[in-house]
Backbone as JSON Lines, residues from 0, in Angstrom:
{"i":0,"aa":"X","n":[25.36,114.76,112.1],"ca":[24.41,114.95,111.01],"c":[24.66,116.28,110.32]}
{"i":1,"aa":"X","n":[25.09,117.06,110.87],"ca":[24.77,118.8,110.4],"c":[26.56,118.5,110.02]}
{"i":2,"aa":"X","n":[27.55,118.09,109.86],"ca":[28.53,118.04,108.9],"c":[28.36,117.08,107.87]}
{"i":3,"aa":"X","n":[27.7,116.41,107.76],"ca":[27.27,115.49,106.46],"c":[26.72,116.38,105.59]}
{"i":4,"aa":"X","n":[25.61,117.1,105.97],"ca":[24.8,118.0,105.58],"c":[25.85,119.08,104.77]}
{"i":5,"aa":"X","n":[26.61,119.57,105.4],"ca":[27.65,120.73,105.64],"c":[28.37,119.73,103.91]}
{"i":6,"aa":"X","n":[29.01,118.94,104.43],"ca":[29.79,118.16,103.39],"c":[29.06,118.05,101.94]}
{"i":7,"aa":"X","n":[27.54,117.36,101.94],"ca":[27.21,117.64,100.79],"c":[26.62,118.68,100.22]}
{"i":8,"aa":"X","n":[26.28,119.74,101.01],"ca":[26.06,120.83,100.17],"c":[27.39,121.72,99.72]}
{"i":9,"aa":"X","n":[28.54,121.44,100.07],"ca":[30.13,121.76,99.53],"c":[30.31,120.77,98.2]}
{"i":10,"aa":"X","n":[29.72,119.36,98.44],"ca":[30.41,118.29,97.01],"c":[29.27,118.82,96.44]}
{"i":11,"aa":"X","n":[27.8,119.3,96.35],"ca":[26.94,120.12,95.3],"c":[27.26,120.77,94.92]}
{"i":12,"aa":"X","n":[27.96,122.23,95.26],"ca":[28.21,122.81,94.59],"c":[29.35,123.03,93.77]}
{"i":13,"aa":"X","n":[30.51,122.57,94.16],"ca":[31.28,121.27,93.41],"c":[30.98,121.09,92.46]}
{"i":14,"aa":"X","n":[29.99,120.35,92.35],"ca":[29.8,119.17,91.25],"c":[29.16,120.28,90.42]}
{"i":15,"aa":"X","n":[28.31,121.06,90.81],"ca":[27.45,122.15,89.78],"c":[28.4,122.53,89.09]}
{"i":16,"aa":"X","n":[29.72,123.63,89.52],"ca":[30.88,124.19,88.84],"c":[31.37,123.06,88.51]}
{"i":17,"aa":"X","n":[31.81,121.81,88.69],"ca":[32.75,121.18,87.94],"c":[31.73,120.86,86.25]}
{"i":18,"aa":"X","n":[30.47,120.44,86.56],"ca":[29.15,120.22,85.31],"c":[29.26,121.54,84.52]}
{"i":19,"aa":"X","n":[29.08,122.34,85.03],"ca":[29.34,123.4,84.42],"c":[30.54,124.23,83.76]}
{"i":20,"aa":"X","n":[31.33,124.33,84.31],"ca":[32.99,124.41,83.92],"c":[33.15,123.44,82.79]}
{"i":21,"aa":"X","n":[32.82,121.98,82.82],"ca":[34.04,121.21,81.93],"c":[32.68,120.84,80.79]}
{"i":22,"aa":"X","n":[31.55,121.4,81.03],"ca":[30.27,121.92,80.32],"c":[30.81,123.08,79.26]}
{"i":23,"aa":"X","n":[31.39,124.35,79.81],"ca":[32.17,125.68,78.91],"c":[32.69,124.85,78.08]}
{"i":24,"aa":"X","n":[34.12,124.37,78.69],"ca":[34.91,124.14,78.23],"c":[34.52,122.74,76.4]}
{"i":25,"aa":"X","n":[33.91,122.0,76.79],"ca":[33.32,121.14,75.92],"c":[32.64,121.99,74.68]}
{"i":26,"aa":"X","n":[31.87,122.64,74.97],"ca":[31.15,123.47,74.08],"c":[32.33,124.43,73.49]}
{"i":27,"aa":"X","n":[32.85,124.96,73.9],"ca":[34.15,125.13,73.19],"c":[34.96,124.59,72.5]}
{"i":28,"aa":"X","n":[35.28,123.66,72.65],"ca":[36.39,122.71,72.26],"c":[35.22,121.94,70.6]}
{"i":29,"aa":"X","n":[34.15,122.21,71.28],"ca":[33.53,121.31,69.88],"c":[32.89,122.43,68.81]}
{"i":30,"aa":"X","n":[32.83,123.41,69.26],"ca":[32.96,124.82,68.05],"c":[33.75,124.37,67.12]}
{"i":31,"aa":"X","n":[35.22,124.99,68.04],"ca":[36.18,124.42,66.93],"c":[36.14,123.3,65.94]}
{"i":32,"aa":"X","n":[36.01,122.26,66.55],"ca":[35.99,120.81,66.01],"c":[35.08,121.08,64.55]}
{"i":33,"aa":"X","n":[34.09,121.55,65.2],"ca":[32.69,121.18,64.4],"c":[32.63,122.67,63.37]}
{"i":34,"aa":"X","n":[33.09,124.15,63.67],"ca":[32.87,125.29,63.16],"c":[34.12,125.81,62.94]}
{"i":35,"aa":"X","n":[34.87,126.2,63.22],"ca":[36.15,127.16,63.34],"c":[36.92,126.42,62.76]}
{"i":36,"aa":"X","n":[37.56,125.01,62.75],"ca":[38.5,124.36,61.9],"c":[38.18,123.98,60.27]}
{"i":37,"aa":"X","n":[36.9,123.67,60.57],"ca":[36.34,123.8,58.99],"c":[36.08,125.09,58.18]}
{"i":38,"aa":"X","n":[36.0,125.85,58.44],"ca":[35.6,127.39,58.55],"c":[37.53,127.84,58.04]}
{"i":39,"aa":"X","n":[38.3,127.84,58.83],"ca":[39.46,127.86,58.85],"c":[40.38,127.45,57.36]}
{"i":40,"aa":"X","n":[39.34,126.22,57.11],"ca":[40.06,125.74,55.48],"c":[39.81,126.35,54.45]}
{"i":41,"aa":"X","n":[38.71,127.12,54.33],"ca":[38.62,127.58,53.33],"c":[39.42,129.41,53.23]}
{"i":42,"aa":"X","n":[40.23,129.51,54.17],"ca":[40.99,130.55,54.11],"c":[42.46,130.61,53.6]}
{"i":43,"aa":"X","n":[43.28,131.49,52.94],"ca":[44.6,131.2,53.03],"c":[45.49,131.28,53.92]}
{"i":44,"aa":"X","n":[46.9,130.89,54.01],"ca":[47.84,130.59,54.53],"c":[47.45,132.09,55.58]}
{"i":45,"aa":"X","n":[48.04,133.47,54.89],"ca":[48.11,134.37,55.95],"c":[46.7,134.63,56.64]}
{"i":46,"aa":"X","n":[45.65,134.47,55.92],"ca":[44.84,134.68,56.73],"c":[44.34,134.11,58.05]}
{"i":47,"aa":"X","n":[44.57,132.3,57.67],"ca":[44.38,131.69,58.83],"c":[45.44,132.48,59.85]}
{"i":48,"aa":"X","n":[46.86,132.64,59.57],"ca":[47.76,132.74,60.88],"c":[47.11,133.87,61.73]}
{"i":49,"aa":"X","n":[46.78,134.81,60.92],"ca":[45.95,136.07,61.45],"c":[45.5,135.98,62.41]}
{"i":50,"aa":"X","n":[44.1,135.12,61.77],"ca":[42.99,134.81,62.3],"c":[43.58,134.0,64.03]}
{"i":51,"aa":"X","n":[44.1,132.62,63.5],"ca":[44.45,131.86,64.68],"c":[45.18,133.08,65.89]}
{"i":52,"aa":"X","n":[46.23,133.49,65.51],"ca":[46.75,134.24,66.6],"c":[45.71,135.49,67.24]}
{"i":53,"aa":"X","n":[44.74,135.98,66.43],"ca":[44.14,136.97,67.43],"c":[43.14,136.5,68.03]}
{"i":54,"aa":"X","n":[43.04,134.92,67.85],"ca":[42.19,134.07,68.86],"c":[42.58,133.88,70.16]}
{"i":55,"aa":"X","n":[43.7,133.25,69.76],"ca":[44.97,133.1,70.81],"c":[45.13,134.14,71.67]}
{"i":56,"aa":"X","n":[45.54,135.12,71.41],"ca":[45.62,136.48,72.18],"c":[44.24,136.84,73.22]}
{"i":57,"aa":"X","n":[42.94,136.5,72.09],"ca":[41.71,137.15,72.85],"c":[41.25,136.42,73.82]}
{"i":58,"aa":"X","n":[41.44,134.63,73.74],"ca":[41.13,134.23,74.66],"c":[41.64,134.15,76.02]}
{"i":59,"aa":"X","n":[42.99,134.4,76.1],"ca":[43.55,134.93,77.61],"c":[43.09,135.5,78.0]}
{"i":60,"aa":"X","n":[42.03,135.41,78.32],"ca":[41.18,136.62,79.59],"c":[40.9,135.66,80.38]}
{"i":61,"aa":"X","n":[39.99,136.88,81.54],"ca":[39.61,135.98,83.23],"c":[38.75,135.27,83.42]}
{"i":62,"aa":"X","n":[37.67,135.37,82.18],"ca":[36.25,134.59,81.8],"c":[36.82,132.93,81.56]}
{"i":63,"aa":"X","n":[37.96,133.01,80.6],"ca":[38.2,131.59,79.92],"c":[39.39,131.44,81.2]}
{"i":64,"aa":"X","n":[40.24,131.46,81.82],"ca":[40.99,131.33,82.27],"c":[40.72,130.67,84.12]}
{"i":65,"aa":"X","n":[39.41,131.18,84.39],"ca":[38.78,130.77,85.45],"c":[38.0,129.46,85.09]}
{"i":66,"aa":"X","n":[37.46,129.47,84.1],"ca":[36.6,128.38,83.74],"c":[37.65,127.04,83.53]}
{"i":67,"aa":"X","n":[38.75,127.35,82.67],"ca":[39.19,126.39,82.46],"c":[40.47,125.84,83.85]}
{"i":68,"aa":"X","n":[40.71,126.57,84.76],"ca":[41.26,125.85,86.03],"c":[40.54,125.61,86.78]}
{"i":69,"aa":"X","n":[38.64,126.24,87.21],"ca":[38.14,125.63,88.04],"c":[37.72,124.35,86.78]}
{"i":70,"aa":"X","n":[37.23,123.87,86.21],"ca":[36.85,122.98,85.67],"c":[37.88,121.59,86.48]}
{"i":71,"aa":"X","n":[38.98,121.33,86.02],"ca":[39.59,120.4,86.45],"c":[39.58,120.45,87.77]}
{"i":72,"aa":"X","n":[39.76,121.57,88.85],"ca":[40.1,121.78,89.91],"c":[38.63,121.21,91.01]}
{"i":73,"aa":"X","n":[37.29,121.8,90.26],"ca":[36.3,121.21,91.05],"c":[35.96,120.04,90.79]}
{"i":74,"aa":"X","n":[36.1,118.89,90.26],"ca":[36.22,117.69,89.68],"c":[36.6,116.99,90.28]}
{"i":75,"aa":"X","n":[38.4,117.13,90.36],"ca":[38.99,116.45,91.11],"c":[38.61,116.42,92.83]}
{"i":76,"aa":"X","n":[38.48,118.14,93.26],"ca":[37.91,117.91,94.79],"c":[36.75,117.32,94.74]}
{"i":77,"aa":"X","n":[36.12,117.49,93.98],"ca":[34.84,116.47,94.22],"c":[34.8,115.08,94.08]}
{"i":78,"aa":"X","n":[35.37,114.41,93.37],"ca":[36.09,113.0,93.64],"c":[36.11,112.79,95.0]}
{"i":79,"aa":"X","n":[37.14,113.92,95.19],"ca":[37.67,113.38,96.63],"c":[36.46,113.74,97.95]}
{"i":80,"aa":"X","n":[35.79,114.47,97.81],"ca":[34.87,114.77,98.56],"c":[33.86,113.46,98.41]}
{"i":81,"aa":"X","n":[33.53,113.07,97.36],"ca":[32.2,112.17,96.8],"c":[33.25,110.54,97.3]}
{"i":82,"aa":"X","n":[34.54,110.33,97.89],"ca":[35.1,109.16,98.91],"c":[33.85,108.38,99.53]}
{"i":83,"aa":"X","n":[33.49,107.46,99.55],"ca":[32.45,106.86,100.59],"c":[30.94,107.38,100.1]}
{"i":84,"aa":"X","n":[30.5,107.72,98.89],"ca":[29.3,107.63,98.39],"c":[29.72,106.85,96.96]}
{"i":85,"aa":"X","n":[29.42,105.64,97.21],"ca":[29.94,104.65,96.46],"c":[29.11,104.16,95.5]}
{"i":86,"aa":"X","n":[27.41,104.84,95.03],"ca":[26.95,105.09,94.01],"c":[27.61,105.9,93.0]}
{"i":87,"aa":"X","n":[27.77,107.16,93.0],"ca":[28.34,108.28,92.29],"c":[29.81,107.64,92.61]}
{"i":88,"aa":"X","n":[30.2,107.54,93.07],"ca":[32.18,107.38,93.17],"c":[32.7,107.28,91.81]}
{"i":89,"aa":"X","n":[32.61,106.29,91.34],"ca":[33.05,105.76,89.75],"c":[32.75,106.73,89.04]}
{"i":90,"aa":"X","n":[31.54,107.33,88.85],"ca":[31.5,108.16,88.04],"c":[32.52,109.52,88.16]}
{"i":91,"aa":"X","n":[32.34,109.61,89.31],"ca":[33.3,111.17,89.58],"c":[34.48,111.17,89.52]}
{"i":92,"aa":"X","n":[34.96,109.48,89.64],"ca":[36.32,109.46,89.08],"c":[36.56,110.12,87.58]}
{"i":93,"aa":"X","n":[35.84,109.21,87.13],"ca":[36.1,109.0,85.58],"c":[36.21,110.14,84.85]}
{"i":94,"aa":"X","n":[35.32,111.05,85.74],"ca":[34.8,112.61,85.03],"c":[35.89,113.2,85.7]}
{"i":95,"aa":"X","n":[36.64,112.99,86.87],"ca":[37.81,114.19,87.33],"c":[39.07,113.46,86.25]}
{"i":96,"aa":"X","n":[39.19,112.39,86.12],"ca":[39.7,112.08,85.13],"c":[40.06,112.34,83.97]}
{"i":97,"aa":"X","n":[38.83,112.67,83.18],"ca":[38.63,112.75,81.74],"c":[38.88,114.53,81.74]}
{"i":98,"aa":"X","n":[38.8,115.65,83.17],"ca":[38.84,117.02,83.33],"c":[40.14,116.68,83.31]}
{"i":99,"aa":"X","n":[40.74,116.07,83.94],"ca":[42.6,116.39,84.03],"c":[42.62,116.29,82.7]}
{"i":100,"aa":"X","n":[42.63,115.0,82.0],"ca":[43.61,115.1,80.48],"c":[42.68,116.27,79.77]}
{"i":101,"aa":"X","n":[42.06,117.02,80.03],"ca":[41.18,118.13,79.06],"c":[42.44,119.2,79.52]}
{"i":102,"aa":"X","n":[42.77,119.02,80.36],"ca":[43.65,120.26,81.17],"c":[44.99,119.9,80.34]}
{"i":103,"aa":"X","n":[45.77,118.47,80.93],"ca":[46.73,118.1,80.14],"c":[47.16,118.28,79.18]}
{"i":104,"aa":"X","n":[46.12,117.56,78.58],"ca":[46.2,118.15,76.41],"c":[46.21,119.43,76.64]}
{"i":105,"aa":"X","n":[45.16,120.63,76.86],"ca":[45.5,122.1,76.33],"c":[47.21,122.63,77.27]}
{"i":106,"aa":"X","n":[47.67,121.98,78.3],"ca":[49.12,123.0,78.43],"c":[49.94,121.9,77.83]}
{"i":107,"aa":"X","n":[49.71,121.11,77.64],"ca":[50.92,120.1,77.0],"c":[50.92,120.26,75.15]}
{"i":108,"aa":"X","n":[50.14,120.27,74.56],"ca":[49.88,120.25,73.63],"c":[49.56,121.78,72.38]}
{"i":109,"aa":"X","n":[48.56,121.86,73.0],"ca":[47.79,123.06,72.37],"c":[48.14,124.46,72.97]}
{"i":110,"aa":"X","n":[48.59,124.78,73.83],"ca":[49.29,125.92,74.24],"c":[50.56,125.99,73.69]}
{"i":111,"aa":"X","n":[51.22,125.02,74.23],"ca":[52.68,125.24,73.02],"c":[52.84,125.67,71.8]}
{"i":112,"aa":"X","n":[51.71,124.49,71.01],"ca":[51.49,124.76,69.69],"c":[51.47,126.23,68.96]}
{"i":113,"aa":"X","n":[50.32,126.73,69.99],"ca":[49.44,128.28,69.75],"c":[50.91,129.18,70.29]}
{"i":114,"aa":"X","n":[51.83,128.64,71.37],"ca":[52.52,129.81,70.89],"c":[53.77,129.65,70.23]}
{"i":115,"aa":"X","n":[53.51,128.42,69.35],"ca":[54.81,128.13,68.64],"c":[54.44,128.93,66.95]}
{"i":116,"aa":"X","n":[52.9,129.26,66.65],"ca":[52.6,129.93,66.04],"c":[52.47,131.58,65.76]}
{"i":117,"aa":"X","n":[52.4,131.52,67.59],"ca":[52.2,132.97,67.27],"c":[54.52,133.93,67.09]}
{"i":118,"aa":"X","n":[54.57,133.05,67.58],"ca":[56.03,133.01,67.4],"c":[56.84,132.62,66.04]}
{"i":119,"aa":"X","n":[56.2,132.5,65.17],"ca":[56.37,132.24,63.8],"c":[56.49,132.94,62.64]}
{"i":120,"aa":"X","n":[57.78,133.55,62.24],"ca":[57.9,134.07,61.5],"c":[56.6,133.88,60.03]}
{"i":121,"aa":"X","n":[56.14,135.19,59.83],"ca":[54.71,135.13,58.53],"c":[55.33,136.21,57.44]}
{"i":122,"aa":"X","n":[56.32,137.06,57.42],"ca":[56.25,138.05,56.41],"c":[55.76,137.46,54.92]}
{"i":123,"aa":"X","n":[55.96,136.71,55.19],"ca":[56.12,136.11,52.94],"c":[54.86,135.06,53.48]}
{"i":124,"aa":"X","n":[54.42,134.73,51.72],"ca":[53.52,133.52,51.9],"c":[53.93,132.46,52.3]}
{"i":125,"aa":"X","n":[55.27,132.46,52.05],"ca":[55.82,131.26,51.74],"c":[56.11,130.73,53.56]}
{"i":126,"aa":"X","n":[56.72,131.93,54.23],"ca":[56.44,131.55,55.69],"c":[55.25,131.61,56.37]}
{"i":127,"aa":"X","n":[54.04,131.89,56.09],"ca":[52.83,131.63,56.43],"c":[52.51,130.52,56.63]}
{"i":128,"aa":"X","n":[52.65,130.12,54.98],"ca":[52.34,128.4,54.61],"c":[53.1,127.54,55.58]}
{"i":129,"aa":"X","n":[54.54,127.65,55.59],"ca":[55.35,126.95,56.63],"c":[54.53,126.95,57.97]}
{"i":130,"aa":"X","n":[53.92,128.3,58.76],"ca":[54.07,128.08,60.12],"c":[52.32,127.3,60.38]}
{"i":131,"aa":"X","n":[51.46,127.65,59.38],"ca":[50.7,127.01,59.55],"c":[50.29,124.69,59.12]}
{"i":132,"aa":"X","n":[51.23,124.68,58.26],"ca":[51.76,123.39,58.38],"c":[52.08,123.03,58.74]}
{"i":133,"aa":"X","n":[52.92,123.26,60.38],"ca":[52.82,123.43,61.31],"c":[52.54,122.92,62.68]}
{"i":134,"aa":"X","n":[51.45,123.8,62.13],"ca":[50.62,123.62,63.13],"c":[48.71,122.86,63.08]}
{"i":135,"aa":"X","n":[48.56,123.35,62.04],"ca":[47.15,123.08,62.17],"c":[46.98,121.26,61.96]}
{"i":136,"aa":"X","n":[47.46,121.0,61.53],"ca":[47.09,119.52,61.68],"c":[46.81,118.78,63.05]}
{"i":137,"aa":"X","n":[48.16,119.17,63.75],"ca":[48.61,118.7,65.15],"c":[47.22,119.22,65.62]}
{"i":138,"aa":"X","n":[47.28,120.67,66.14],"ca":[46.84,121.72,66.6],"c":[45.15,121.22,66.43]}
{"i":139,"aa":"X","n":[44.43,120.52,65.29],"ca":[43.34,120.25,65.39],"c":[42.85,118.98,66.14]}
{"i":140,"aa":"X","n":[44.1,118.2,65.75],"ca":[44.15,116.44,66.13],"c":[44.13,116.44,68.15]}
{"i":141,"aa":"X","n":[45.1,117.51,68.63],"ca":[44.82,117.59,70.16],"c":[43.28,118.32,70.42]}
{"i":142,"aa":"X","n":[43.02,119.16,69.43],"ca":[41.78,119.52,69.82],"c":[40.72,119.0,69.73]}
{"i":143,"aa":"X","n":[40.87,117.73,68.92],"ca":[39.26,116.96,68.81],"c":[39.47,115.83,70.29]}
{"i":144,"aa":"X","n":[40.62,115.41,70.51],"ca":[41.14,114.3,71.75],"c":[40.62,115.47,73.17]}
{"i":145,"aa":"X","n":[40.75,116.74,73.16],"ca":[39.95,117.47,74.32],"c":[38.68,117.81,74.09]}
{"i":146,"aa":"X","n":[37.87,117.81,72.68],"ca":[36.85,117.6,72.4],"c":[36.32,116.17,73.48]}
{"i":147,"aa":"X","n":[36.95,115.53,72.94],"ca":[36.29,113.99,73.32],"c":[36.51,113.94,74.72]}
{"i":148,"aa":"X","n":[37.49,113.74,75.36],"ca":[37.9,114.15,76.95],"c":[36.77,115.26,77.34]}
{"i":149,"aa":"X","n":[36.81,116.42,77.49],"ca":[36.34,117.43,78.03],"c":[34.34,116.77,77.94]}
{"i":150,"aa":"X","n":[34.03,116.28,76.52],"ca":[32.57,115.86,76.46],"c":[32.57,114.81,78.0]}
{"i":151,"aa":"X","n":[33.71,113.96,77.73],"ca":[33.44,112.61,78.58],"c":[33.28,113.21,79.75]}
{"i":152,"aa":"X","n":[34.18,114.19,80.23],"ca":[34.01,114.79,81.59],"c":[32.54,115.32,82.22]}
{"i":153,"aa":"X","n":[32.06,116.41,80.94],"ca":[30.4,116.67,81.24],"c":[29.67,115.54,81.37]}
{"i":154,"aa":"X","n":[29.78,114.51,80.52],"ca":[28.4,113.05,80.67],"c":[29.19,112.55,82.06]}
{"i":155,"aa":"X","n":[30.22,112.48,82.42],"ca":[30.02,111.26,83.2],"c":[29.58,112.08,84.63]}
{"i":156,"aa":"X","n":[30.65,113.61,84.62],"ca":[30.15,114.48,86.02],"c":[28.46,114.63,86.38]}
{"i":157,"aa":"X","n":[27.3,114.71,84.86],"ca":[26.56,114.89,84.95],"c":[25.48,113.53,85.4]}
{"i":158,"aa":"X","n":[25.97,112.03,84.87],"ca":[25.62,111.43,85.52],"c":[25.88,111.03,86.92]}
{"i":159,"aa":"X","n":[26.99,111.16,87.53],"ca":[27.17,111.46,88.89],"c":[26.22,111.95,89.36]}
{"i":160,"aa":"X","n":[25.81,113.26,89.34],"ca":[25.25,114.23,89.91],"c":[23.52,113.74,90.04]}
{"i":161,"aa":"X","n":[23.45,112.45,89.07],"ca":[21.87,112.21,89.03],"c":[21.64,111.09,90.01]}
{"i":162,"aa":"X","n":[22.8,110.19,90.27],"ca":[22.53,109.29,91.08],"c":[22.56,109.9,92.72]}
């Protein structure tokens, strides 16, 4: 009895950081979507690159960088922990699931991108314009697909957590 006990108060708190983590991460991802990419158009060529790269730069810190590997990381152990509670199971799949491709898309996709920009020759307008054509199309299109992923991950972890 007292390792069952033991076990689910480890997949709770789990599940809190994984709700919470891929919770950050969502609310992030839909800024952009919803504020920062629209926001973004009405600027020019050099300004966006500016702008984008000292985003890029600022967000490498330990705040975003913890959030976004425990996110996938408590998810998935909690899946595997939540084995044999076969109410919640499905759900915690779906949600460690929907945390991996949130993970996937940003190093497969959107990290490259961001440093295929910041690596981009800007002196002239004319290479501005180039490096942000680029990029921002792509660069928004993976970010609304981790928009949508990263949301799916919060609803479904959070319904888990209610059953």
């Amino acid at each position: 009895m007292w390792v069952n006990t033991v076990a689910f108060s480890i997949l709770d708190t789990l599940l809190v950081v994984a709700v919470a983590a891929n919770g950050l991460l969502a609310g992030l991802f839909f800024s952009f979507t919803c504020a920062i990419a629209p926001a973004f158009r009405r600027v020019d060529d050099r300004v966006y690159v500016q702008a984008f790269r000292a985003i890029n730069a600022a967000i490498l810190n330990g705040w975003f960088l913890f959030v976004f590997f425990a996110a996938p990381l408590a998810a998935v152990v909690g899946a595997v922990l939540g084995l044999g509670h076969e109410t919640s199971l499905p759900w915690l799949i779906a949600g460690a699931v929907c945390s991996a491709l949130t993970f996937g898309i940003t190093a497969a996709a959107n990290v490259p991108l961001n440093r295929g920009l910041d690596q981009a020759p800007v002196g002239t307008e004319a290479q501005s314009r180039v490096a942000r054509q680029r990029f921002e199309n792509r660069w928004n299109l993976w970010n609304l697909a981790r928009t949508i992923t990263s949301s799916g991950a919060l609803t479904l972890l959070a319904i888990a957590v209610t059953l």
